[in-house]
CHARMM-style PDB file with segment names, atoms N, HN, CA, C and O in Angstrom:
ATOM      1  N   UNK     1     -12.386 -26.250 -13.474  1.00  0.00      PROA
ATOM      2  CA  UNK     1     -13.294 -25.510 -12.634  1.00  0.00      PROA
ATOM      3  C   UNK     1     -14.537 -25.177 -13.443  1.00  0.00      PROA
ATOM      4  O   UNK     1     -14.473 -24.611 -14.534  1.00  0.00      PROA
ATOM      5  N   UNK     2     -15.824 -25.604 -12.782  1.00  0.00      PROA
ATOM      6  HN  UNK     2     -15.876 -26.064 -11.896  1.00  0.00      PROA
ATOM      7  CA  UNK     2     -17.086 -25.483 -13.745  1.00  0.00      PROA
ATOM      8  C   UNK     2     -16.716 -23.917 -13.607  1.00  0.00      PROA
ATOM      9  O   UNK     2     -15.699 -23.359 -13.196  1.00  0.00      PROA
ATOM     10  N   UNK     3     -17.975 -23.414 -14.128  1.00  0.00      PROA
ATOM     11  HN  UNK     3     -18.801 -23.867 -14.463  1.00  0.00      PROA
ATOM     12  CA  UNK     3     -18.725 -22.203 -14.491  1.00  0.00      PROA
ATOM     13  C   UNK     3     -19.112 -21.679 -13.116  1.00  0.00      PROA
ATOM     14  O   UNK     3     -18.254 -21.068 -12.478  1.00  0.00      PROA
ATOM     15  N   UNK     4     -20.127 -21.833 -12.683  1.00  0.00      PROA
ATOM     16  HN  UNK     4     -20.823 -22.330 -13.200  1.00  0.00      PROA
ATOM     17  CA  UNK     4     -20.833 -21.876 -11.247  1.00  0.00      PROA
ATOM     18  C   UNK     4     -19.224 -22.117 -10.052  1.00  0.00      PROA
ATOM     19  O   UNK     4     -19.269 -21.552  -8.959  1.00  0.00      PROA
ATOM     20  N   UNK     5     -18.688 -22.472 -10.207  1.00  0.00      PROA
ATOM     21  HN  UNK     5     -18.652 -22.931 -11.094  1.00  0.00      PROA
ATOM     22  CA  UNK     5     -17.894 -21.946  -9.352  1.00  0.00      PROA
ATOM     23  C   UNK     5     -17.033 -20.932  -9.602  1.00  0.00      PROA
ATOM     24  O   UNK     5     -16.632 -20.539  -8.507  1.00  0.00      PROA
ATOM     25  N   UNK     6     -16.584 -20.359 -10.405  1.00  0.00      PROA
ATOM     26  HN  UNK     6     -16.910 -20.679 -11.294  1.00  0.00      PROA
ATOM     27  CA  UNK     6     -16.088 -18.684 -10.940  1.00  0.00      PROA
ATOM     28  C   UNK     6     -16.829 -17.993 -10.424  1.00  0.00      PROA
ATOM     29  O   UNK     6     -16.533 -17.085  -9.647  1.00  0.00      PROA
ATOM     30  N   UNK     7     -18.184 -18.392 -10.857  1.00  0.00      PROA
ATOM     31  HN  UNK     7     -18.425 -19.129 -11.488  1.00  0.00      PROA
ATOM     32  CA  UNK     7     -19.393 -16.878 -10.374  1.00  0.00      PROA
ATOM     33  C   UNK     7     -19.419 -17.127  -8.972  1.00  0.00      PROA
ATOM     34  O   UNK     7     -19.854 -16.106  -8.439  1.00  0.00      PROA
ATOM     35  N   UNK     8     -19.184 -17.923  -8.194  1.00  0.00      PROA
ATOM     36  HN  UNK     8     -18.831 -18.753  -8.626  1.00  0.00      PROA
ATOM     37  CA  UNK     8     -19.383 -18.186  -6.460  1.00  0.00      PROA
ATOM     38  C   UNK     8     -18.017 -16.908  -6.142  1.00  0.00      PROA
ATOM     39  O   UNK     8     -18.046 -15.720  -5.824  1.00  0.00      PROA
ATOM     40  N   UNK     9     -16.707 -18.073  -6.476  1.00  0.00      PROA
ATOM     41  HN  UNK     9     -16.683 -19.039  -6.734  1.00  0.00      PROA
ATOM     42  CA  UNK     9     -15.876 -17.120  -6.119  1.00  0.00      PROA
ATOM     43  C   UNK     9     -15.445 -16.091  -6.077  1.00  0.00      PROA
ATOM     44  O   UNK     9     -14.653 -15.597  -5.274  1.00  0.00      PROA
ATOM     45  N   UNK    10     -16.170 -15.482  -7.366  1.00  0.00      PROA
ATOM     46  HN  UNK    10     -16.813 -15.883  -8.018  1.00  0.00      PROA
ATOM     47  CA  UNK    10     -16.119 -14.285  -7.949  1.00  0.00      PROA
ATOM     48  C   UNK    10     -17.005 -13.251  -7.188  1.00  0.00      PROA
ATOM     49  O   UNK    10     -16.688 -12.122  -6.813  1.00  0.00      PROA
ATOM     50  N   UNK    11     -17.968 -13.785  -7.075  1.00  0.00      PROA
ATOM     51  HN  UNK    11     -18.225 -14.702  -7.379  1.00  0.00      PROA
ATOM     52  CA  UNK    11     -18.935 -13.251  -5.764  1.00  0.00      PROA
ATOM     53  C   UNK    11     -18.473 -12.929  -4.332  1.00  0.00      PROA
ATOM     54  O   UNK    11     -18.723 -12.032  -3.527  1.00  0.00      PROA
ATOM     55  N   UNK    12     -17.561 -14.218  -4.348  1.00  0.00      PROA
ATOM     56  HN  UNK    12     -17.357 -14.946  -5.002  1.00  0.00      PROA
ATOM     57  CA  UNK    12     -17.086 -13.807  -2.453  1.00  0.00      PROA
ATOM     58  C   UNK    12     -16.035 -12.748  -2.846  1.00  0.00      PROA
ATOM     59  O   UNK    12     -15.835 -11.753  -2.150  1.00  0.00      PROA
ATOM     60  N   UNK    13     -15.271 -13.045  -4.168  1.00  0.00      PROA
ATOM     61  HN  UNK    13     -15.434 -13.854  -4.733  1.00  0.00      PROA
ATOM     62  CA  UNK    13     -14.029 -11.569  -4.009  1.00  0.00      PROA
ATOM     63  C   UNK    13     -15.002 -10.359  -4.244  1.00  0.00      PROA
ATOM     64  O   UNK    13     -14.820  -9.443  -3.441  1.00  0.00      PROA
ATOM     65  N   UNK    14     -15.591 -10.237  -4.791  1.00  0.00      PROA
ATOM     66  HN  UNK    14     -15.740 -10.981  -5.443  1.00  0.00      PROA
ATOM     67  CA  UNK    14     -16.175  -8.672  -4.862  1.00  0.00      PROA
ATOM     68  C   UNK    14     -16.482  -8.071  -3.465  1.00  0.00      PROA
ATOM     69  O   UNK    14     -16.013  -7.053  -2.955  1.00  0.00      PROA
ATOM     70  N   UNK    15     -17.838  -9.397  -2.732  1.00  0.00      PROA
ATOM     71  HN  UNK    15     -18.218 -10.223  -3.146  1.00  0.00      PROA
ATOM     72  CA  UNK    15     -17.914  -8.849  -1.450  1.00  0.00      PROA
ATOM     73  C   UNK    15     -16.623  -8.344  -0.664  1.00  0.00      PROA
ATOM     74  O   UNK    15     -16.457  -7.180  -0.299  1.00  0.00      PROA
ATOM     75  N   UNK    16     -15.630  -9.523  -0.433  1.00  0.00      PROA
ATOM     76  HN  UNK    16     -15.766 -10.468  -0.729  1.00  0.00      PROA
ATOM     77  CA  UNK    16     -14.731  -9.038   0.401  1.00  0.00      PROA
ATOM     78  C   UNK    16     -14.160  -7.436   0.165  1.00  0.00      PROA
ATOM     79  O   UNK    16     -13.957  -6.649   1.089  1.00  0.00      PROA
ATOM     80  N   UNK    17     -13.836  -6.983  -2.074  1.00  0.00      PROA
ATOM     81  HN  UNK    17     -14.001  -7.623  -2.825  1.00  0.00      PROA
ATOM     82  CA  UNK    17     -13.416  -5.980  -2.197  1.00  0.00      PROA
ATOM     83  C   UNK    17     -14.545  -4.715  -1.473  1.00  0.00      PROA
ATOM     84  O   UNK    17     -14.214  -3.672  -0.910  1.00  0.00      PROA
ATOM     85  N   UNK    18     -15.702  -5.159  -1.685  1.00  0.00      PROA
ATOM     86  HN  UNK    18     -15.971  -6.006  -2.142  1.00  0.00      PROA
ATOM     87  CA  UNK    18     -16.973  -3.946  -1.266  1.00  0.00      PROA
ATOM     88  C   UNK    18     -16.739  -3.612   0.093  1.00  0.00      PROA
ATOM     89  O   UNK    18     -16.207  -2.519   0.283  1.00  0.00      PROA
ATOM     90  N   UNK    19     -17.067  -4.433   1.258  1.00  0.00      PROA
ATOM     91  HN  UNK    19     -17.500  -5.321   1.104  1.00  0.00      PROA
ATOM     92  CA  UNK    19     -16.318  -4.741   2.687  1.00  0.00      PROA
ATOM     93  C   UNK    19     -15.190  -4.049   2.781  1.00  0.00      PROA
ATOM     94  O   UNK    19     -15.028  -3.432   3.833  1.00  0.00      PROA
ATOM     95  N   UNK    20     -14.333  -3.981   1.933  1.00  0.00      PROA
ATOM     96  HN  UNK    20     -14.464  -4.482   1.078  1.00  0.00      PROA
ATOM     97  CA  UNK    20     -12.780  -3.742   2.649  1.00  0.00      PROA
ATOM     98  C   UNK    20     -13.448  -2.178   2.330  1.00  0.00      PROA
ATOM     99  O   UNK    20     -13.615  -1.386   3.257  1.00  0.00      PROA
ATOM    100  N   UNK    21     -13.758  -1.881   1.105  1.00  0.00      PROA
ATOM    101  HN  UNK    21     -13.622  -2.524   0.351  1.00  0.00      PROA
ATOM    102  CA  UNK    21     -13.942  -0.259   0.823  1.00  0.00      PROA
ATOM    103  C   UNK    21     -14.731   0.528   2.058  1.00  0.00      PROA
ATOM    104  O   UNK    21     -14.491   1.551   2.700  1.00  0.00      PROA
ATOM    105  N   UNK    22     -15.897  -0.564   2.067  1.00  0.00      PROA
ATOM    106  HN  UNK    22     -16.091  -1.395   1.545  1.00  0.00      PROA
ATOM    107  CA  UNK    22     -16.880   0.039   3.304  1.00  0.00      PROA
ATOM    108  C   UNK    22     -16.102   0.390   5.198  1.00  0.00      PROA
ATOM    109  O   UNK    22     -16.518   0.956   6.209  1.00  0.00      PROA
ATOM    110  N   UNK    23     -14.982  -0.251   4.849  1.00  0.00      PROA
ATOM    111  HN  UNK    23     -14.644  -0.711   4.028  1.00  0.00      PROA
ATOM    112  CA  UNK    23     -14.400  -0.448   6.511  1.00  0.00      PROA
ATOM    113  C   UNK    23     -13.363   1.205   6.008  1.00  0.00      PROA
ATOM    114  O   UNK    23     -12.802   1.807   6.924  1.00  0.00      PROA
ATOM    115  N   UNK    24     -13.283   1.557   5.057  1.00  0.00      PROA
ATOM    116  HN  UNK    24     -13.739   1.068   4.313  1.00  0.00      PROA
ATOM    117  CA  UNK    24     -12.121   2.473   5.039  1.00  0.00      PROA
ATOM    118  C   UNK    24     -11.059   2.257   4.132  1.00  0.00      PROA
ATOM    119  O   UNK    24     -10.569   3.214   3.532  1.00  0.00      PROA
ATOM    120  N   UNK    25     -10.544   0.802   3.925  1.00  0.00      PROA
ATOM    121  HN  UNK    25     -10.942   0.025   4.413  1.00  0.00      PROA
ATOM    122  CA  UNK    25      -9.356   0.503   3.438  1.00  0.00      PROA
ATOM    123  C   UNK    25      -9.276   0.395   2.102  1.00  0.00      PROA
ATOM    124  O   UNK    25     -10.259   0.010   1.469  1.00  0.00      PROA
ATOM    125  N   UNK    26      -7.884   0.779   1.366  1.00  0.00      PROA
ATOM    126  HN  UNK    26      -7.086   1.092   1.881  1.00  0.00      PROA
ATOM    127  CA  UNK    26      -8.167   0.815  -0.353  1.00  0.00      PROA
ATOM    128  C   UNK    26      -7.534  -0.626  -0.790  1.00  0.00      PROA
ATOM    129  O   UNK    26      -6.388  -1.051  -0.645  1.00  0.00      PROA
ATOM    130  N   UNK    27      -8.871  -1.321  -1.470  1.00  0.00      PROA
ATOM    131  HN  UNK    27      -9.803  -0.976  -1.588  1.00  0.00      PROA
ATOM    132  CA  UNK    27      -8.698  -2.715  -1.261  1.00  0.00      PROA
ATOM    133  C   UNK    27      -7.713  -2.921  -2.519  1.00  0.00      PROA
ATOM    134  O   UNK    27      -6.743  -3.669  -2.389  1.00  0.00      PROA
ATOM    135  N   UNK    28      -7.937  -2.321  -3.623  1.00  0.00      PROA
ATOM    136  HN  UNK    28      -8.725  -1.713  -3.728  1.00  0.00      PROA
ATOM    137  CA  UNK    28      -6.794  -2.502  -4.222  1.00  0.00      PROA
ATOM    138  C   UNK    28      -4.926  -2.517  -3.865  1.00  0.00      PROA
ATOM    139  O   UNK    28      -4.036  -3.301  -4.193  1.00  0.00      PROA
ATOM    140  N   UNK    29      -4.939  -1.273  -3.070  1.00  0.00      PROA
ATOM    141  HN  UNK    29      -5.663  -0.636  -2.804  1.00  0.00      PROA
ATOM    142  CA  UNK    29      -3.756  -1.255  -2.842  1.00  0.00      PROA
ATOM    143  C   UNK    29      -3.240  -2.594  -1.396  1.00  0.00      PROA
ATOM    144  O   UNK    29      -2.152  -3.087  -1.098  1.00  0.00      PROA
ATOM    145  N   UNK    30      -4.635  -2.761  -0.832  1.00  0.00      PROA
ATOM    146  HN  UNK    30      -5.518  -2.360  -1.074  1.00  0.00      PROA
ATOM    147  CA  UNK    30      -3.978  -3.584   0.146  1.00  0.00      PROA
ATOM    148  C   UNK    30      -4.094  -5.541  -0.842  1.00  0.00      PROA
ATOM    149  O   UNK    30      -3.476  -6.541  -0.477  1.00  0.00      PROA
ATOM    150  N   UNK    31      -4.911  -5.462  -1.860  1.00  0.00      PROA
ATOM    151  HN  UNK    31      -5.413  -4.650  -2.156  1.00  0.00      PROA
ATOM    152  CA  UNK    31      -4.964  -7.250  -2.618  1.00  0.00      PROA
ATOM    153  C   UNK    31      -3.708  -6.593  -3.163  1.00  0.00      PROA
ATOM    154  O   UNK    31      -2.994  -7.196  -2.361  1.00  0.00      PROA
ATOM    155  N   UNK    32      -2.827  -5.857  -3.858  1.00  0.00      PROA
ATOM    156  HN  UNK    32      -3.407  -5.368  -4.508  1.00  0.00      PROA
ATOM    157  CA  UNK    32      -1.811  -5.868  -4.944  1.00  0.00      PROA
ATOM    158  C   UNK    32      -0.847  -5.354  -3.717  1.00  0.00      PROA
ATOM    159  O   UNK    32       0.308  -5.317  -4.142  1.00  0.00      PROA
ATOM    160  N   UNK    33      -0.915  -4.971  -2.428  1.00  0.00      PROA
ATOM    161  HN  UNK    33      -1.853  -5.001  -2.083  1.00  0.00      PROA
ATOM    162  CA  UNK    33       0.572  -5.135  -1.267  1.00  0.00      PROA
ATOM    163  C   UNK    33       0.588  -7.167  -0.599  1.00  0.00      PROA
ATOM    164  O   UNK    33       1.391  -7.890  -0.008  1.00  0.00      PROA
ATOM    165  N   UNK    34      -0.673  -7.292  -1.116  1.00  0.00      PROA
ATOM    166  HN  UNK    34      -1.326  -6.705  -1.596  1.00  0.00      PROA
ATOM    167  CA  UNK    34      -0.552  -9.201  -0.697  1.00  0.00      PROA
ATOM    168  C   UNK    34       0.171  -9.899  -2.232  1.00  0.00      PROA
ATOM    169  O   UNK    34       1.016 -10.780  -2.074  1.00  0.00      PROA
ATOM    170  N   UNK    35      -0.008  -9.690  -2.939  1.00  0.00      PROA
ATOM    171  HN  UNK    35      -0.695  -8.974  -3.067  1.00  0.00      PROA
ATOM    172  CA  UNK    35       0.064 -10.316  -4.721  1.00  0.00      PROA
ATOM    173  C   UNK    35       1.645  -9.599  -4.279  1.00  0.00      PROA
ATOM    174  O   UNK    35       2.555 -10.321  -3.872  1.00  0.00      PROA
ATOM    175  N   UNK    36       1.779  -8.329  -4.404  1.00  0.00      PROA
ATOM    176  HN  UNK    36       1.039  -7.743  -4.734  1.00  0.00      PROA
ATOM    177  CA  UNK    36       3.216  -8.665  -4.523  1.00  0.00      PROA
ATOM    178  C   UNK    36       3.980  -8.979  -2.966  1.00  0.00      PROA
ATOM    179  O   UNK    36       5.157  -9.220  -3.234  1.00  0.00      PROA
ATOM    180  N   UNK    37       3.860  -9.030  -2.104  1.00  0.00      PROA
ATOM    181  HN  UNK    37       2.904  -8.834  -1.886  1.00  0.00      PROA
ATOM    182  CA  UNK    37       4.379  -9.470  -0.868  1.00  0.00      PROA
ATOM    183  C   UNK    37       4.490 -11.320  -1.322  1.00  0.00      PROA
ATOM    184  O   UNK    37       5.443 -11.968  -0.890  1.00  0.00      PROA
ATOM    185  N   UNK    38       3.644 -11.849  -2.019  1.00  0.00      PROA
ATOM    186  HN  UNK    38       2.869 -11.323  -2.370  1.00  0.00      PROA
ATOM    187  CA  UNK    38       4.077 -13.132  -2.015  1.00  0.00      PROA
ATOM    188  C   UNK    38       4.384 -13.340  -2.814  1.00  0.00      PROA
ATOM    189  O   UNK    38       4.514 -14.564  -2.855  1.00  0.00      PROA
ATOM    190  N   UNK    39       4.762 -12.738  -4.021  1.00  0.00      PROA
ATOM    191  HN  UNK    39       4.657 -11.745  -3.987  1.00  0.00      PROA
ATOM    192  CA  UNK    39       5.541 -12.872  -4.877  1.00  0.00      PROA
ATOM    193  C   UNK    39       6.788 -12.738  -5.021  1.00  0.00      PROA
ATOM    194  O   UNK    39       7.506 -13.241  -5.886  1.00  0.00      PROA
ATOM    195  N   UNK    40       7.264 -11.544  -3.537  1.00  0.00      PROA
ATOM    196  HN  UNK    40       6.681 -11.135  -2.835  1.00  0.00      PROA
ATOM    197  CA  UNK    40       8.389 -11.342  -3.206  1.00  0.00      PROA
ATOM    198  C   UNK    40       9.205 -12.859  -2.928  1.00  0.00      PROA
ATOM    199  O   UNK    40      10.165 -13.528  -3.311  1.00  0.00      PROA
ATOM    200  N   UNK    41       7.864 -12.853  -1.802  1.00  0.00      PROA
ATOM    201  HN  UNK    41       7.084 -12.309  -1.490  1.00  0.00      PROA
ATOM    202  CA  UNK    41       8.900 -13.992  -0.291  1.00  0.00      PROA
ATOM    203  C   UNK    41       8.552 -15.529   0.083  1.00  0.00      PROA
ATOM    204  O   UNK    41       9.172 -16.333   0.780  1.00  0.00      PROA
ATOM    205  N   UNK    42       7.084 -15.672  -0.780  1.00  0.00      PROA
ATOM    206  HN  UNK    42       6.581 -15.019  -1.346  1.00  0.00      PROA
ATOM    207  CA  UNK    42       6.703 -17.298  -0.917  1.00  0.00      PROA
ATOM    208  C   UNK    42       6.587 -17.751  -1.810  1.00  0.00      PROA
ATOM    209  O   UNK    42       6.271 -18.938  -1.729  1.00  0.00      PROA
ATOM    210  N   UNK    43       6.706 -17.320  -2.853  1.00  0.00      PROA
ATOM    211  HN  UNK    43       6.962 -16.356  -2.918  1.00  0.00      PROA
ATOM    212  CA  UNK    43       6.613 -18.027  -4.413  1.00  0.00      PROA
ATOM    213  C   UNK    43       8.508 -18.428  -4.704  1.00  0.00      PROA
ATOM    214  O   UNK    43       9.036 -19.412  -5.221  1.00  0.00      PROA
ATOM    215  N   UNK    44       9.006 -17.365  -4.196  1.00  0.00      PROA
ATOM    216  HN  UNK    44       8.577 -16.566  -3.776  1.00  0.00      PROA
ATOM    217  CA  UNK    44      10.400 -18.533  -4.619  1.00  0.00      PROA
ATOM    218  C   UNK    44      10.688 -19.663  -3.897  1.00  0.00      PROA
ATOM    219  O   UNK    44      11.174 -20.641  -4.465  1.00  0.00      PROA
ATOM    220  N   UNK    45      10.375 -19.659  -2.325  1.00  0.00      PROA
ATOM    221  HN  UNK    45       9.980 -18.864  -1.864  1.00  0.00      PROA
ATOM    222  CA  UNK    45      10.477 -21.105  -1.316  1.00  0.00      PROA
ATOM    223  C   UNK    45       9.990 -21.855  -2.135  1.00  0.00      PROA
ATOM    224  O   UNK    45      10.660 -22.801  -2.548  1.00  0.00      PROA
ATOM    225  N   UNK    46       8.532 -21.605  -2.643  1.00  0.00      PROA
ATOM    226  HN  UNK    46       7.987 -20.836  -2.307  1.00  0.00      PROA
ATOM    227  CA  UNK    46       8.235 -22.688  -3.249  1.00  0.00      PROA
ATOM    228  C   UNK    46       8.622 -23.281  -4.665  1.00  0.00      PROA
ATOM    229  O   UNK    46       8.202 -24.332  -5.148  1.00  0.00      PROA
ATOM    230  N   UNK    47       9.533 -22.363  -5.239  1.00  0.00      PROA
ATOM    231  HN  UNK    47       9.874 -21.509  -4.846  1.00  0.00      PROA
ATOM    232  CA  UNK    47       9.955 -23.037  -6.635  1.00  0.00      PROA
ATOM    233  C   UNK    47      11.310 -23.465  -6.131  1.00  0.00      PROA
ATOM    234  O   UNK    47      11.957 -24.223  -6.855  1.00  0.00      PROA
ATOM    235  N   UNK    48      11.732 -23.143  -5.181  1.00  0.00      PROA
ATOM    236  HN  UNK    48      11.207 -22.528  -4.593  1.00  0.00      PROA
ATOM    237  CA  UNK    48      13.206 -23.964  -4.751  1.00  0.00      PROA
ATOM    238  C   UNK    48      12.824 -25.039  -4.421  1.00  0.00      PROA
ATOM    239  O   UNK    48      13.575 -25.963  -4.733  1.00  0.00      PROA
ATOM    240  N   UNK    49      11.375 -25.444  -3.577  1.00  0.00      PROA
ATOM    241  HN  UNK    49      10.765 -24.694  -3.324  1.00  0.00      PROA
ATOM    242  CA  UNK    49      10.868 -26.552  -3.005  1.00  0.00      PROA
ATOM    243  C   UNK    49      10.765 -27.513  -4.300  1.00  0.00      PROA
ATOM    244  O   UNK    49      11.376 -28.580  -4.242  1.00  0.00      PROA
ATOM    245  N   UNK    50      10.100 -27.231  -5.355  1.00  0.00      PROA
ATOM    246  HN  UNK    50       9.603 -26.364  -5.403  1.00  0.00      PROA
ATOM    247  CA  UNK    50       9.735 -27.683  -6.570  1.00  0.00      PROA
ATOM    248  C   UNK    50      11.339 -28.350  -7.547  1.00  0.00      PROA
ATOM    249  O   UNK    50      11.592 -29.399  -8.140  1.00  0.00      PROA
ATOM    250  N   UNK    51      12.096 -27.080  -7.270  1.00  0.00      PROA
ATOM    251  HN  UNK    51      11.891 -26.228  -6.788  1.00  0.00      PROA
ATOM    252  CA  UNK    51      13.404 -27.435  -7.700  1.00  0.00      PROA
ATOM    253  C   UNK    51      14.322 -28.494  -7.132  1.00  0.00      PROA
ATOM    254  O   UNK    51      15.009 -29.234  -7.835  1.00  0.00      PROA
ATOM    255  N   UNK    52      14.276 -28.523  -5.408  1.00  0.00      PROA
ATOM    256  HN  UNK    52      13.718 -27.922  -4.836  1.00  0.00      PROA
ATOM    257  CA  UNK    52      14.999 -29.577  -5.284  1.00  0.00      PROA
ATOM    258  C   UNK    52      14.121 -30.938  -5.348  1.00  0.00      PROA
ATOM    259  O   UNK    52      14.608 -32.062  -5.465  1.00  0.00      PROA
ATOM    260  N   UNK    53      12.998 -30.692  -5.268  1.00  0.00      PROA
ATOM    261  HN  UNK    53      12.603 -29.779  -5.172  1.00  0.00      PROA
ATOM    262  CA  UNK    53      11.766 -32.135  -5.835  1.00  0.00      PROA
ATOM    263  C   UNK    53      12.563 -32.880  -7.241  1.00  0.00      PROA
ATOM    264  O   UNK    53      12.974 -34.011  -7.499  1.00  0.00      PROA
ATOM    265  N   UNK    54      12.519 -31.600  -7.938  1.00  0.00      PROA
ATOM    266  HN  UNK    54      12.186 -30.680  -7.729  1.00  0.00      PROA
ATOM    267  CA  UNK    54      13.095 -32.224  -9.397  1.00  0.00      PROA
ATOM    268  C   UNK    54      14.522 -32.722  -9.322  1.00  0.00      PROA
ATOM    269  O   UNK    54      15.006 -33.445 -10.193  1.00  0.00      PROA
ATOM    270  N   UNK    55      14.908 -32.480  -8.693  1.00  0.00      PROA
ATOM    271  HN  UNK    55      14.515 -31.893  -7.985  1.00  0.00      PROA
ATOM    272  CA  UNK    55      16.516 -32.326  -8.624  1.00  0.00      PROA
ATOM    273  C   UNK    55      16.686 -34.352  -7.897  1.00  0.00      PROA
ATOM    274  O   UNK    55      17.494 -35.235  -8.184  1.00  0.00      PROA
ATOM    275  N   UNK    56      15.684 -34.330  -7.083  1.00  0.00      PROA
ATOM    276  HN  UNK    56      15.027 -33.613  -6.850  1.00  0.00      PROA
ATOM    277  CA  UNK    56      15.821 -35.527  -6.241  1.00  0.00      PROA
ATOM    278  C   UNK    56      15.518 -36.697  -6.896  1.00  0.00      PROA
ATOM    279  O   UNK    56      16.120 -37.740  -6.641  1.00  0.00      PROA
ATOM    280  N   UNK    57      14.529 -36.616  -7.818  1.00  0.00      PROA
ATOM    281  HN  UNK    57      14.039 -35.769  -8.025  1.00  0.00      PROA
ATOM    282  CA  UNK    57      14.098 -37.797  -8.422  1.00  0.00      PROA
ATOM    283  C   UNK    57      14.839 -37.610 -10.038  1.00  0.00      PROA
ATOM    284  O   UNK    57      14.729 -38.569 -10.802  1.00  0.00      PROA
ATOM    285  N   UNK    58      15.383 -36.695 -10.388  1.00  0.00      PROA
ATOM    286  HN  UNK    58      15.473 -35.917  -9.767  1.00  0.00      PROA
ATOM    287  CA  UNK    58      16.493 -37.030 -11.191  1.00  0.00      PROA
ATOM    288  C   UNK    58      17.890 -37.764 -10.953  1.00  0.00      PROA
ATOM    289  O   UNK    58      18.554 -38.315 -11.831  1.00  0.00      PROA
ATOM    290  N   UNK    59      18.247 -37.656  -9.443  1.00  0.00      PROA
ATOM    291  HN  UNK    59      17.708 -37.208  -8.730  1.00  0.00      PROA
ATOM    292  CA  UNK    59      19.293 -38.535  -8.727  1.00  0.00      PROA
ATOM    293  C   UNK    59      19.195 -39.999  -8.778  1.00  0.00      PROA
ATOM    294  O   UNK    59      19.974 -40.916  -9.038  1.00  0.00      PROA
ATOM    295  N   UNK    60      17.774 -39.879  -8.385  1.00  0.00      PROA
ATOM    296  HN  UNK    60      17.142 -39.134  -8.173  1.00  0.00      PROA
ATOM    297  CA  UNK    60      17.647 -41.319  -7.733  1.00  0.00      PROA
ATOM    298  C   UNK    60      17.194 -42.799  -8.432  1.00  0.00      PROA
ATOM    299  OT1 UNK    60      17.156 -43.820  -7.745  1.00  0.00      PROA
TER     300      UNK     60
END
């Protein structure tokens, strides 16, 4: 990832964090209830997904 795209993206997360503050909402607590909500409940599907990947082409 160049340079110039960090500072883009980095740009759209701030706005979005500034935005969320300006609407009311505490953007921290609602980006770190998403970070861990998918850390809970979609990051393991996907390492089981990853796991039986590995698992398959070690069979075959």
């Amino acid at each position: 990832m160049q340079f110039k795209e960090l500072i883009k993206y980095g740009a759209v997360g701030l706005v979005v964090i500034i935005v969320l503050n300006l609407m009311g909402y505490n953007a921290g607590i609602l980006i770190g209830g998403t970070i861990e909500w998918s850390t809970r409940y979609i990051l393991p599907w996907i390492a089981l997904y990853w796991f039986v990947q590995f698992v398959k082409t070690k069979t075959e």
